[in-house]
mmCIF file of the N, C-alpha and C atoms, coordinates in Angstrom:
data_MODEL
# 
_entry.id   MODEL 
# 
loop_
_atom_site.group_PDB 
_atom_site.id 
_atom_site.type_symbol 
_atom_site.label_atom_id 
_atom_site.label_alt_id 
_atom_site.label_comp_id 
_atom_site.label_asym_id 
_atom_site.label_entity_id 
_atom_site.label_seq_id 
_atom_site.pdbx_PDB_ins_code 
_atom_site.Cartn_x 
_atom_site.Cartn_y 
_atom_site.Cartn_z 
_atom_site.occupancy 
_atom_site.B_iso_or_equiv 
_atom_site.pdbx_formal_charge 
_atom_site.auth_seq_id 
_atom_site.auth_comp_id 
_atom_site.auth_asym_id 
_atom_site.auth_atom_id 
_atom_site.pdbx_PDB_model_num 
ATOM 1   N N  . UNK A 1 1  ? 0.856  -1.164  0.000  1.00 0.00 ? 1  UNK A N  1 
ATOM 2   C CA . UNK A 1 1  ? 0.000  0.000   0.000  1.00 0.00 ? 1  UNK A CA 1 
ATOM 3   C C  . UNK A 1 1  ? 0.906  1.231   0.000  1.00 0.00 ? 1  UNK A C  1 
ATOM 4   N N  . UNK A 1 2  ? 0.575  2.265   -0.855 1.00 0.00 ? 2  UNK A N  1 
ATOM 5   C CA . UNK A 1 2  ? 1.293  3.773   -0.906 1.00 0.00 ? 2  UNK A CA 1 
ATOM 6   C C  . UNK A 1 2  ? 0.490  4.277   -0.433 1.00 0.00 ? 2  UNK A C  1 
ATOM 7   N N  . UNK A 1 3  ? 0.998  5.553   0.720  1.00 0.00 ? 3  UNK A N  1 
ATOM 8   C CA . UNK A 1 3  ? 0.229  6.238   1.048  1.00 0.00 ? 3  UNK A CA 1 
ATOM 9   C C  . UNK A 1 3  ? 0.478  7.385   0.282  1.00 0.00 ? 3  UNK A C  1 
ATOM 10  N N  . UNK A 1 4  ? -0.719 8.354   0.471  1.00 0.00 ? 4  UNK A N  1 
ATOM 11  C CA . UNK A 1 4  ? -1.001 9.916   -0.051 1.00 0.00 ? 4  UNK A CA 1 
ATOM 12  C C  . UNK A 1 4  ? 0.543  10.514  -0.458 1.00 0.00 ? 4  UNK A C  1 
ATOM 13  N N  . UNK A 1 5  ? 1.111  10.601  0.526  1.00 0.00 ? 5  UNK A N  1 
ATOM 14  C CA . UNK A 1 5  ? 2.526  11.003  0.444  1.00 0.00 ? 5  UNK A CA 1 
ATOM 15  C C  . UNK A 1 5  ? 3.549  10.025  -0.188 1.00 0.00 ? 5  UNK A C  1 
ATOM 16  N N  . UNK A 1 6  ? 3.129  9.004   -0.623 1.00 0.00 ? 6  UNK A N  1 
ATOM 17  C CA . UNK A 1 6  ? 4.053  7.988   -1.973 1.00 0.00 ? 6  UNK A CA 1 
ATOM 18  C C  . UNK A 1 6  ? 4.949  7.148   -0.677 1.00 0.00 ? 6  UNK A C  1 
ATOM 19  N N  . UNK A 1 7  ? 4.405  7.047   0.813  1.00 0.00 ? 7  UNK A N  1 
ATOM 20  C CA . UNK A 1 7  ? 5.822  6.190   1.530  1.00 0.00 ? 7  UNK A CA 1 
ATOM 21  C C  . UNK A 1 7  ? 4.677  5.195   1.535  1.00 0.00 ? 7  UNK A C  1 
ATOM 22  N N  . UNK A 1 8  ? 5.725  3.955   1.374  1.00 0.00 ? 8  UNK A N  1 
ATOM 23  C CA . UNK A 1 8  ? 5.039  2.419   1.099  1.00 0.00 ? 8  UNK A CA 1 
ATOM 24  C C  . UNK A 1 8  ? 5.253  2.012   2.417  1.00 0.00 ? 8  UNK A C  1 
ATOM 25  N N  . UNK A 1 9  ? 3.856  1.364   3.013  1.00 0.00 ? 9  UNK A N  1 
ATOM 26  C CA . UNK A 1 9  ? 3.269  0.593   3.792  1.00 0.00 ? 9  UNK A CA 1 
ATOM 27  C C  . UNK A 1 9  ? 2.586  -0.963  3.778  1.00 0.00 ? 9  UNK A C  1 
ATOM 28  N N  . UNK A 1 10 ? 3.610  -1.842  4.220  1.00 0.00 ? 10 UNK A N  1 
ATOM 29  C CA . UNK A 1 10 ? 3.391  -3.437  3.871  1.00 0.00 ? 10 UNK A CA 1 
ATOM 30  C C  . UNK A 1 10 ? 3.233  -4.040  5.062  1.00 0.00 ? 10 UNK A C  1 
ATOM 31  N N  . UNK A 1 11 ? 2.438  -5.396  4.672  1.00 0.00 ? 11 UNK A N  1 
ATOM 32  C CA . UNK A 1 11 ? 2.100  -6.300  5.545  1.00 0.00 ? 11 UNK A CA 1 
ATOM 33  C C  . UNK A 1 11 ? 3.276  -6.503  6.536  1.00 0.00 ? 11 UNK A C  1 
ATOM 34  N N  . UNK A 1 12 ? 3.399  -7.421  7.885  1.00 0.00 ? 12 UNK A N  1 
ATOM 35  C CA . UNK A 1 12 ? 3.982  -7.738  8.416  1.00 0.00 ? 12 UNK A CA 1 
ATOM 36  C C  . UNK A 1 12 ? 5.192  -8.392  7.889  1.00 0.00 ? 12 UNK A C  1 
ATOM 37  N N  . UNK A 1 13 ? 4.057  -10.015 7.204  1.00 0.00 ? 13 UNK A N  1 
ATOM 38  C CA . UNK A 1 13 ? 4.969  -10.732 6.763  1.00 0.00 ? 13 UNK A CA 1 
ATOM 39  C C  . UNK A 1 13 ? 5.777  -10.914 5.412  1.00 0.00 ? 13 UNK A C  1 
ATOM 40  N N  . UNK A 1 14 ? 5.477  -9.394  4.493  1.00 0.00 ? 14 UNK A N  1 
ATOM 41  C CA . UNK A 1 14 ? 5.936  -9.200  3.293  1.00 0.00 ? 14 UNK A CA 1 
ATOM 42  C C  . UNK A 1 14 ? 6.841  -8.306  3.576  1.00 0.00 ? 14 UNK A C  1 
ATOM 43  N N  . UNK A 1 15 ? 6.971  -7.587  4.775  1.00 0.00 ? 15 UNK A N  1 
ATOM 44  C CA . UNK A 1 15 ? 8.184  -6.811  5.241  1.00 0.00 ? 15 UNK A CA 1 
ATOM 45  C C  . UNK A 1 15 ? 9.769  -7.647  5.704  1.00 0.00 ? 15 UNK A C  1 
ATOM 46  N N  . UNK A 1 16 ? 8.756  -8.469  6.497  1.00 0.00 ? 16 UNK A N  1 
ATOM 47  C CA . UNK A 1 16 ? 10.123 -9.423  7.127  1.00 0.00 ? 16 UNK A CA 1 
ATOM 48  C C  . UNK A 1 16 ? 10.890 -10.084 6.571  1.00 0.00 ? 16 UNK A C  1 
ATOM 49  N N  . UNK A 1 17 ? 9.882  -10.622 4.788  1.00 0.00 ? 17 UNK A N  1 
ATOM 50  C CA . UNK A 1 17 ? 10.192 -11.391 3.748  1.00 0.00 ? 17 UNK A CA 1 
ATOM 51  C C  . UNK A 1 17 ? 11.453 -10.477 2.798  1.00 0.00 ? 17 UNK A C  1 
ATOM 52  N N  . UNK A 1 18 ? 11.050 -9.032  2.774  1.00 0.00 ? 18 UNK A N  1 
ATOM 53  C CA . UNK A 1 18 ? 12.015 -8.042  2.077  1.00 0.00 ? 18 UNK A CA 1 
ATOM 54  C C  . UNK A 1 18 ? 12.985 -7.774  2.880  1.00 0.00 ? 18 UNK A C  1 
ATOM 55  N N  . UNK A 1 19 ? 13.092 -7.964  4.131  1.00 0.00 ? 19 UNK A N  1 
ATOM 56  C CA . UNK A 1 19 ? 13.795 -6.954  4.833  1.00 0.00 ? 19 UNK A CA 1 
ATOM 57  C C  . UNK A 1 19 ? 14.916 -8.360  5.572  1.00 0.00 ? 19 UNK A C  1 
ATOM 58  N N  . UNK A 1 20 ? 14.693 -9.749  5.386  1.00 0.00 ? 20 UNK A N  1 
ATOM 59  C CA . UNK A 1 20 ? 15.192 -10.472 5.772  1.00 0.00 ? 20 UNK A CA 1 
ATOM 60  C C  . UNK A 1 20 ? 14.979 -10.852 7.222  1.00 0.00 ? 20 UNK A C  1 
ATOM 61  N N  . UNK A 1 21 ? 14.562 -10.699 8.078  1.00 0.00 ? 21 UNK A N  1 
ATOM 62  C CA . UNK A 1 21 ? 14.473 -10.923 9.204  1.00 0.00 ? 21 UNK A CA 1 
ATOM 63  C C  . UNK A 1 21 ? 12.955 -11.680 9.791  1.00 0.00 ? 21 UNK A C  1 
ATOM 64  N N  . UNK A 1 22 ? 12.809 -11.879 10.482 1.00 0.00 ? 22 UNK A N  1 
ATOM 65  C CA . UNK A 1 22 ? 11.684 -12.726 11.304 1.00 0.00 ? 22 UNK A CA 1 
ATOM 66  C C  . UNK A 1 22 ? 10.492 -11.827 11.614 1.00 0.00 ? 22 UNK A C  1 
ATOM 67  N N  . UNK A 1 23 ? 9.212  -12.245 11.354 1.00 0.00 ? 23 UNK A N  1 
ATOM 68  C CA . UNK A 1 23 ? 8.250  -11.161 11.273 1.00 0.00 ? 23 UNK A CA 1 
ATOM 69  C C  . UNK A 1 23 ? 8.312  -10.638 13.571 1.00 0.00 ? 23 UNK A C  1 
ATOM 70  N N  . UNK A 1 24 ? 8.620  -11.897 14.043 1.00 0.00 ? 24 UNK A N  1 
ATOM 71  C CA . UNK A 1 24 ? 9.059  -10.974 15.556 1.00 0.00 ? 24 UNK A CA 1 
ATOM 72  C C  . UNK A 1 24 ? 9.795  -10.111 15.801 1.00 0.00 ? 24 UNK A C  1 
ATOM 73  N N  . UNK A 1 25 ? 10.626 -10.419 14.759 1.00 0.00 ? 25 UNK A N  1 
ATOM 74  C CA . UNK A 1 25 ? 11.585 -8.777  15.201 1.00 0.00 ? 25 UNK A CA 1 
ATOM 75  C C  . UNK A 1 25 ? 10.916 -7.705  14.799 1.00 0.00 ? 25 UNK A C  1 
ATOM 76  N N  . UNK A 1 26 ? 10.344 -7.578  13.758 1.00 0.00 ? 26 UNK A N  1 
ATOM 77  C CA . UNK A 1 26 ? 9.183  -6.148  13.124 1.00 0.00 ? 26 UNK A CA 1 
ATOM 78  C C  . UNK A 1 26 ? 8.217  -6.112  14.365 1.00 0.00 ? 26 UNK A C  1 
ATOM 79  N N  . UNK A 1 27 ? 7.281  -7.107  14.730 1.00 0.00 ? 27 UNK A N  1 
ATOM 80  C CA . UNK A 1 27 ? 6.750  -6.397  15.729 1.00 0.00 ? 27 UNK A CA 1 
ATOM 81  C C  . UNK A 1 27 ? 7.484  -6.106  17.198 1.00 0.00 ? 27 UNK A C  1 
ATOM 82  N N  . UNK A 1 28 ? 9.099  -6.535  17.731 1.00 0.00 ? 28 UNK A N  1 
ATOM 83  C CA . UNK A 1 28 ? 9.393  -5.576  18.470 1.00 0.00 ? 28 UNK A CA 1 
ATOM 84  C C  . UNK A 1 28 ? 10.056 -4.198  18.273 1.00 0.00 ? 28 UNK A C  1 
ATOM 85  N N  . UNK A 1 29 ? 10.170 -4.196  17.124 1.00 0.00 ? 29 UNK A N  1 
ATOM 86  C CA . UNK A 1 29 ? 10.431 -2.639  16.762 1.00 0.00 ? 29 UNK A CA 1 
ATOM 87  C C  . UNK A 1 29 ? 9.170  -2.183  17.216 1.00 0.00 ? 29 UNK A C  1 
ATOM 88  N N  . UNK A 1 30 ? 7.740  -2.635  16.261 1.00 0.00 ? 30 UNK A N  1 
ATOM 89  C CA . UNK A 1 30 ? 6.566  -1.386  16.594 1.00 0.00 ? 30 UNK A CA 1 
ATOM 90  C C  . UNK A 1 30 ? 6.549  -1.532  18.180 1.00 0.00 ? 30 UNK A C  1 
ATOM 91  N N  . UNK A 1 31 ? 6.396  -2.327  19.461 1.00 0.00 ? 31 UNK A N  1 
ATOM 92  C CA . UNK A 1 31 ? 6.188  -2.341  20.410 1.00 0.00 ? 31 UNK A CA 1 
ATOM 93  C C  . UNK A 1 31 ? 7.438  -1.127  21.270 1.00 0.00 ? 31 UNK A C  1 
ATOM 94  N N  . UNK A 1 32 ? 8.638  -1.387  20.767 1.00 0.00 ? 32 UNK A N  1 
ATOM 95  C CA . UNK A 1 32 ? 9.183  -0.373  21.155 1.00 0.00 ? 32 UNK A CA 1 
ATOM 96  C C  . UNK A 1 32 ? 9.225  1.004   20.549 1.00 0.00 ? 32 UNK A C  1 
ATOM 97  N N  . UNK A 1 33 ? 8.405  1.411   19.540 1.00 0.00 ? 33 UNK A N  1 
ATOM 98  C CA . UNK A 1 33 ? 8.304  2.219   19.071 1.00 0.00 ? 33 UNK A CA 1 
ATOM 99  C C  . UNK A 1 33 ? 9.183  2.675   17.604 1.00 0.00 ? 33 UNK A C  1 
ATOM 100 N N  . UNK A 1 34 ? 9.797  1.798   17.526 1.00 0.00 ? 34 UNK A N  1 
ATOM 101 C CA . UNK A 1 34 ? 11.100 2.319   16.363 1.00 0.00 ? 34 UNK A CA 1 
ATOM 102 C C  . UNK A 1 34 ? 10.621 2.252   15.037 1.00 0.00 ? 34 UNK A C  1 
ATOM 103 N N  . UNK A 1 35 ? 9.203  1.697   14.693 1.00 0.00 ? 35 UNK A N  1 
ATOM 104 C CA . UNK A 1 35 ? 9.148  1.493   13.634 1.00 0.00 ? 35 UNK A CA 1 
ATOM 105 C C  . UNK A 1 35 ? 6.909  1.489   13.523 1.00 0.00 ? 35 UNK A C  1 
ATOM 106 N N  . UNK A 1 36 ? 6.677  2.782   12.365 1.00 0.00 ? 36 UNK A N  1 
ATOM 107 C CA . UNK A 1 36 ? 5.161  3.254   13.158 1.00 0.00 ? 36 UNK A CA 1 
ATOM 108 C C  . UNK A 1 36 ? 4.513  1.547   12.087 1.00 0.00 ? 36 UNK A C  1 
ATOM 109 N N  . UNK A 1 37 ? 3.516  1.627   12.409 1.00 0.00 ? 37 UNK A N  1 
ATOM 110 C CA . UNK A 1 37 ? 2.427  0.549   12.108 1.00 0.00 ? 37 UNK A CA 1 
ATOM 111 C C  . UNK A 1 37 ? 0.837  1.112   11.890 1.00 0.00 ? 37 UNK A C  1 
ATOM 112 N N  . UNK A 1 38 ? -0.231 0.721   11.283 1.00 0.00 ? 38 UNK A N  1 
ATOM 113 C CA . UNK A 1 38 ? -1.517 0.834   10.695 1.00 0.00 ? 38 UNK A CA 1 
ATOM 114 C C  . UNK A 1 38 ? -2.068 -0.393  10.516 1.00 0.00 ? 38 UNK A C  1 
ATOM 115 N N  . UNK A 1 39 ? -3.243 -0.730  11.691 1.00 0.00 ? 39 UNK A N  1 
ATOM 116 C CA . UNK A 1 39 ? -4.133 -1.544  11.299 1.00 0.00 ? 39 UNK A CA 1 
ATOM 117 C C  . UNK A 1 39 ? -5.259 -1.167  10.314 1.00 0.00 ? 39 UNK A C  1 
ATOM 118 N N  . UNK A 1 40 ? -5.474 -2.393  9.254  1.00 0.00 ? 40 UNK A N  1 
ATOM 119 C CA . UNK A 1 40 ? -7.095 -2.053  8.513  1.00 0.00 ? 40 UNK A CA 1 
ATOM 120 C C  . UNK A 1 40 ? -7.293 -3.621  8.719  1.00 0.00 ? 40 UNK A C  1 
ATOM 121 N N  . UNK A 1 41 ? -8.350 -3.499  9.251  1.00 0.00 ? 41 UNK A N  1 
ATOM 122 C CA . UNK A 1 41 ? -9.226 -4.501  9.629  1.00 0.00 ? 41 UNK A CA 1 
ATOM 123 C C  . UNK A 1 41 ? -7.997 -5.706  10.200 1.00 0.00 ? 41 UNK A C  1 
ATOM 124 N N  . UNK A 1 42 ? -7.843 -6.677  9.959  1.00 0.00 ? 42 UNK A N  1 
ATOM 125 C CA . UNK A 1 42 ? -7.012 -7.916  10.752 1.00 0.00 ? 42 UNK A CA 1 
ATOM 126 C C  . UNK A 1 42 ? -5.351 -7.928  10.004 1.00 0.00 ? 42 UNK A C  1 
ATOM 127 N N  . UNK A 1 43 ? -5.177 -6.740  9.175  1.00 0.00 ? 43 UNK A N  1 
ATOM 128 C CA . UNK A 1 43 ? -3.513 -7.014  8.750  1.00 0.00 ? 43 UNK A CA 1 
ATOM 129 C C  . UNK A 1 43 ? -2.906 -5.446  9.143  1.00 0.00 ? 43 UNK A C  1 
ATOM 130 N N  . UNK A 1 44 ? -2.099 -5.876  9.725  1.00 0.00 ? 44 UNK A N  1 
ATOM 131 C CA . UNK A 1 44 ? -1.129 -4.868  10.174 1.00 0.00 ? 44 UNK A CA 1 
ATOM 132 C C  . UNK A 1 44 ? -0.347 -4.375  8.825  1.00 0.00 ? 44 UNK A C  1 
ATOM 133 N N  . UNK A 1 45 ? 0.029  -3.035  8.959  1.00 0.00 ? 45 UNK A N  1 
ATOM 134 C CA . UNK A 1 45 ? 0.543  -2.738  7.990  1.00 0.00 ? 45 UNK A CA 1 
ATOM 135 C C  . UNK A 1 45 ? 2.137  -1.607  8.133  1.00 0.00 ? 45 UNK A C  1 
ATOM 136 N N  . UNK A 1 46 ? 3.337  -2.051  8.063  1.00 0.00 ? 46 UNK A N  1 
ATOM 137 C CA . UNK A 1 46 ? 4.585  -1.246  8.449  1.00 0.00 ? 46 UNK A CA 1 
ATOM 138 C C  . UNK A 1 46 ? 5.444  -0.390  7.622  1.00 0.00 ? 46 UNK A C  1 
ATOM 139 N N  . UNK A 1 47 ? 5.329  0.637   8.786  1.00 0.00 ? 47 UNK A N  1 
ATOM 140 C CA . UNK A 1 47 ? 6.221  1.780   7.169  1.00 0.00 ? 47 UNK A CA 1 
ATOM 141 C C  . UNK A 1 47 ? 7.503  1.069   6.972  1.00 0.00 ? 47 UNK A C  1 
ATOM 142 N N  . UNK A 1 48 ? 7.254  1.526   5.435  1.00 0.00 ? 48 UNK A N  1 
ATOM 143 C CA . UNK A 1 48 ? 8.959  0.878   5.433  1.00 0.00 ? 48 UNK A CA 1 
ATOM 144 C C  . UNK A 1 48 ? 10.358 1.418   5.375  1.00 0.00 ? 48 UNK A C  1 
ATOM 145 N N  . UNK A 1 49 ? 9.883  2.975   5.227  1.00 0.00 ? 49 UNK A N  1 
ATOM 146 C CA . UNK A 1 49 ? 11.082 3.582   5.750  1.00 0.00 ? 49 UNK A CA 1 
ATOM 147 C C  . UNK A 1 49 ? 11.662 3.159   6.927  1.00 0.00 ? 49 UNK A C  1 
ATOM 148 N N  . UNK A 1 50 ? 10.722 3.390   8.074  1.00 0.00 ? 50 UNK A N  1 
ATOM 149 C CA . UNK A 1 50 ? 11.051 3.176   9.414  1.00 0.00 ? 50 UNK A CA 1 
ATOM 150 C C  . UNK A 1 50 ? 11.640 1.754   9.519  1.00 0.00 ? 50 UNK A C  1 
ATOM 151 N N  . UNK A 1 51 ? 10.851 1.035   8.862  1.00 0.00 ? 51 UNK A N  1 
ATOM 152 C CA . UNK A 1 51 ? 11.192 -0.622  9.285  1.00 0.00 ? 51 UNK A CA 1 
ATOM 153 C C  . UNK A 1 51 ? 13.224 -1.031  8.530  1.00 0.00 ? 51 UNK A C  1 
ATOM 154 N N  . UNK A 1 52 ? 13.582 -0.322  7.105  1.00 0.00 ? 52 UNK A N  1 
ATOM 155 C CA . UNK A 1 52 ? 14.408 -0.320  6.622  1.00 0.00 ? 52 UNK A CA 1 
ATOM 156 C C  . UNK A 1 52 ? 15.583 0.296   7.845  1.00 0.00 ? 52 UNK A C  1 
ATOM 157 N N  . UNK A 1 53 ? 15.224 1.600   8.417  1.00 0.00 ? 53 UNK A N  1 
ATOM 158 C CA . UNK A 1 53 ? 16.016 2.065   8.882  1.00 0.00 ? 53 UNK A CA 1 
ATOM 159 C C  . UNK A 1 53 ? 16.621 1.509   10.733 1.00 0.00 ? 53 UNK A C  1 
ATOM 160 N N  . UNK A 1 54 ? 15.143 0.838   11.194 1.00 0.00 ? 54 UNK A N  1 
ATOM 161 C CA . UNK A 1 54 ? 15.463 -0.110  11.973 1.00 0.00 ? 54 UNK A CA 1 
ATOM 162 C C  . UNK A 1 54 ? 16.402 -1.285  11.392 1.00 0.00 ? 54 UNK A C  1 
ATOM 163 N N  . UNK A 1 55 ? 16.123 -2.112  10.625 1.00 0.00 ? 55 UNK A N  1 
ATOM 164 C CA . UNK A 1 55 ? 16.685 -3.232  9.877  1.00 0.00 ? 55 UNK A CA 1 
ATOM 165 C C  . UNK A 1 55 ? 18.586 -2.913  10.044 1.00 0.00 ? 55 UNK A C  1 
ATOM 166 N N  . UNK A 1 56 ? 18.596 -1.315  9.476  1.00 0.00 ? 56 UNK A N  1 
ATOM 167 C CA . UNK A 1 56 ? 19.968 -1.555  9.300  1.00 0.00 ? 56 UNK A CA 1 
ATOM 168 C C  . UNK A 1 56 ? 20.739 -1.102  10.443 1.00 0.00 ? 56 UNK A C  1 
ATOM 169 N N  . UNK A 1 57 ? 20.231 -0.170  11.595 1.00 0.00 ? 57 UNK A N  1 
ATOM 170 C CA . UNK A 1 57 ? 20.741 -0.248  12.770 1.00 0.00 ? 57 UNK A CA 1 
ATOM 171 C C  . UNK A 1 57 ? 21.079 -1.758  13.605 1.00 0.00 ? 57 UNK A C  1 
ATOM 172 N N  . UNK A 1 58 ? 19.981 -2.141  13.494 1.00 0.00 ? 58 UNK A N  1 
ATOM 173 C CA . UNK A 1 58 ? 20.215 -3.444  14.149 1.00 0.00 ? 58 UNK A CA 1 
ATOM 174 C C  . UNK A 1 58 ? 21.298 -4.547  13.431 1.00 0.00 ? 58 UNK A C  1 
ATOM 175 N N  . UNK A 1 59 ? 21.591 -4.353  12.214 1.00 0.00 ? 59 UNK A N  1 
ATOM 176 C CA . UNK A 1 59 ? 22.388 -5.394  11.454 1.00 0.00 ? 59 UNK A CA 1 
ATOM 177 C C  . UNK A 1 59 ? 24.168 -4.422  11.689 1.00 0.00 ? 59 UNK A C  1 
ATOM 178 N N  . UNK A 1 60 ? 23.839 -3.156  12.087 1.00 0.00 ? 60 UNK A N  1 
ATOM 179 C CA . UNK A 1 60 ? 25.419 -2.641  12.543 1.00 0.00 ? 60 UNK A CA 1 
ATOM 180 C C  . UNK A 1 60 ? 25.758 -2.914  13.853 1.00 0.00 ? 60 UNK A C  1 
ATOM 181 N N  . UNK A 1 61 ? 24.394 -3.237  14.728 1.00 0.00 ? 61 UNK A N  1 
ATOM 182 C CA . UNK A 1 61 ? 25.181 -3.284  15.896 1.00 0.00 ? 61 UNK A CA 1 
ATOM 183 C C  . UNK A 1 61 ? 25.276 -5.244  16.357 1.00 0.00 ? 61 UNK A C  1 
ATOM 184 N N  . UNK A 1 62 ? 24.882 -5.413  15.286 1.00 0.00 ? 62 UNK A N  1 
ATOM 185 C CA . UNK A 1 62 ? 25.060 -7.049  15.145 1.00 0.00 ? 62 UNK A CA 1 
ATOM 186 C C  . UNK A 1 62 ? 26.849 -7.131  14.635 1.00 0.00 ? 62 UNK A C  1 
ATOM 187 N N  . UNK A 1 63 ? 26.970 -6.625  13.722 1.00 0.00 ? 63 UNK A N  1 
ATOM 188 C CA . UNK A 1 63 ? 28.399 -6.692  13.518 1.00 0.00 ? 63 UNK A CA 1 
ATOM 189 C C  . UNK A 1 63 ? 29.602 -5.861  14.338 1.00 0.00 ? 63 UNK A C  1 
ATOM 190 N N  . UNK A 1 64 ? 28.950 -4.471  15.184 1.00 0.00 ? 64 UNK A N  1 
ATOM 191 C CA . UNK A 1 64 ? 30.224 -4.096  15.723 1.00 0.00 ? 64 UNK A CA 1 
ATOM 192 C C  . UNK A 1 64 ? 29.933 -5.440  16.778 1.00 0.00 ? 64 UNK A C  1 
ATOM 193 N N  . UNK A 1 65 ? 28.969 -5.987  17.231 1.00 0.00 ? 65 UNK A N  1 
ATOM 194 C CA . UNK A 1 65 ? 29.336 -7.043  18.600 1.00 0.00 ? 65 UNK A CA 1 
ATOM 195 C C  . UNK A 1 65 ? 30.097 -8.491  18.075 1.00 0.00 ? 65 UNK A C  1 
ATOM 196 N N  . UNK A 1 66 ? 30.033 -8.406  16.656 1.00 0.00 ? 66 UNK A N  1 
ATOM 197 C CA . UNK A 1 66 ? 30.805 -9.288  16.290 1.00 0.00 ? 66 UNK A CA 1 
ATOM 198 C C  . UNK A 1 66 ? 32.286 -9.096  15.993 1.00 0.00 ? 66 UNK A C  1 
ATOM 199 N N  . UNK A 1 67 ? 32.944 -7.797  16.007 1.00 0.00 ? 67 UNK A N  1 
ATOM 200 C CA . UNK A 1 67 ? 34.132 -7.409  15.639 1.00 0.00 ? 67 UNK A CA 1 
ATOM 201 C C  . UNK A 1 67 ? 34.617 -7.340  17.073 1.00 0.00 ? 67 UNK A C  1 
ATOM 202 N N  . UNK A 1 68 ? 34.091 -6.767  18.285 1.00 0.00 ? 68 UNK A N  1 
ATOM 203 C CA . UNK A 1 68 ? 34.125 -6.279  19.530 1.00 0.00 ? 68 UNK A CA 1 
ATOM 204 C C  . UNK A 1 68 ? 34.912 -6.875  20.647 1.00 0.00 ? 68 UNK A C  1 
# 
């Protein structure tokens, strides 16, 4: 889904599918706030700016703890 303003908003599990990771980690981003979310009717729906920009914080501080 595009919103009004052209930023794309996707399902849970078509995010986790693009973004590589486990659809639990997307919803603890939204629970902690890092990443906004939109219900319509029973499917959640995640920005994907936000969700991208979570994605790649978390994959740097996966590797500095692996260099560390």
């Amino acid at each position: 889904m595009i919103d009004p303003d052209g930023i794309e908003w996707l399902p849970v599990t078509e995010a986790a599918r693009i973004l590589r990771v486990r659809p639990s980690t997307i919803w603890n981003w939204t629970s902690r706030g890092t990443v906004r979310r939109h219900r319509i009717g029973r499917t959640a729906y995640i920005h994907m700016p936000d969700a991208a920009a979570a994605e790649h914080a978390w994959r740097a501080r996966v590797e500095t703890r692996r260099q560390g």
